[in-house]
Phi, psi and omega in degrees: 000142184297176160297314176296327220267315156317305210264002174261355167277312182321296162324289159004287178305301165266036188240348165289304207288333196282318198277291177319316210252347184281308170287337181282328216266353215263300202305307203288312171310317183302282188322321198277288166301340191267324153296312142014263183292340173274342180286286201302339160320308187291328177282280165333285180324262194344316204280320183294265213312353186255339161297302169330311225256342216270298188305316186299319170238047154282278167327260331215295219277336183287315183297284149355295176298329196261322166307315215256296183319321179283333160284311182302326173258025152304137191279136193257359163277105161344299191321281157318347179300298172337294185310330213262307211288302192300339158263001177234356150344282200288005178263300236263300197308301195292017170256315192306334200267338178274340167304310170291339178279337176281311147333309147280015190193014100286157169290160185322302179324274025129275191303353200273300196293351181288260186344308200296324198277010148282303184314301167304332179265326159325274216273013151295283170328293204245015180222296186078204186194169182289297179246151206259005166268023190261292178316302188322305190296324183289347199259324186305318178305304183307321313182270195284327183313310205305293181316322143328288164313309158322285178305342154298311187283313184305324195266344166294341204254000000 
């Protein structure tokens, strides 16, 4: 075979094996940003949802608290009552609608221990005691099983 002909497969050769090797390193950086960009996606998404789950049981435990304060000044005078229930309708409401939301935004557990400890403070608020460190005392278990399990979904997340 002549010299040109070598040195023009030869040329050939490397602009093939350049090009090739040029498209491998171009595929792999792409596959490489593209995994990236799905981690840092992933990392966000997690971060919004754990600012959501943060905010939803903020609400939840603030609203809980004007409740539980409104079982505690139940009025045991007939007379007051009127004045007590309108102002604790709309509290007794923002706890049940923060409840569901904990419900949309914790696991099953989490929203189970929600549920128990709004009941027991619902049938604080409107059933009330005689004494009122009973309510009180009926609200703590529930109160912390919750809060316990919430700070568990918050440190998983």
């Amino acid at each position: 075979m002549p010299a040109e002909t070598w040195t023009a497969l030869t040329s050939l050769g490397g602009v093939a094996l350049g090009g090739g090797l040029s498209w491998l390193v171009q595929s792999t950086t792409q596959r490489t940003n593209v995994r990236n960009e799905q981690r840092k996606l992933e990392l966000a998404r997690a971060e919004t949802r754990r600012t959501e789950r943060l905010a939803a049981l903020e609400r939840f435990v603030a609203a809980a608290s004007e409740a539980e304060r409104q079982a505690l000044s139940r009025p045991r005078d007939q007379s007051a009552w009127d004045a007590w229930e309108a102002v604790t309708q709309p509290i007794m409401d923002r706890v049940w609608v923060a409840e569901r939301m904990i419900r949309v935004l914790f696991p099953v557990p989490v929203h189970d221990a929600a549920r128990a400890y709004f009941l027991v403070l619902n049938q604080g608020v409107w059933e009330g005691a005689e004494d009122y460190g009973a309510v009180r005392d009926s609200l703590e278990e529930p109160r912390v099983a919750f809060l316990d399990l919430a700070g568990d979904a918050l440190e998983k997340s």
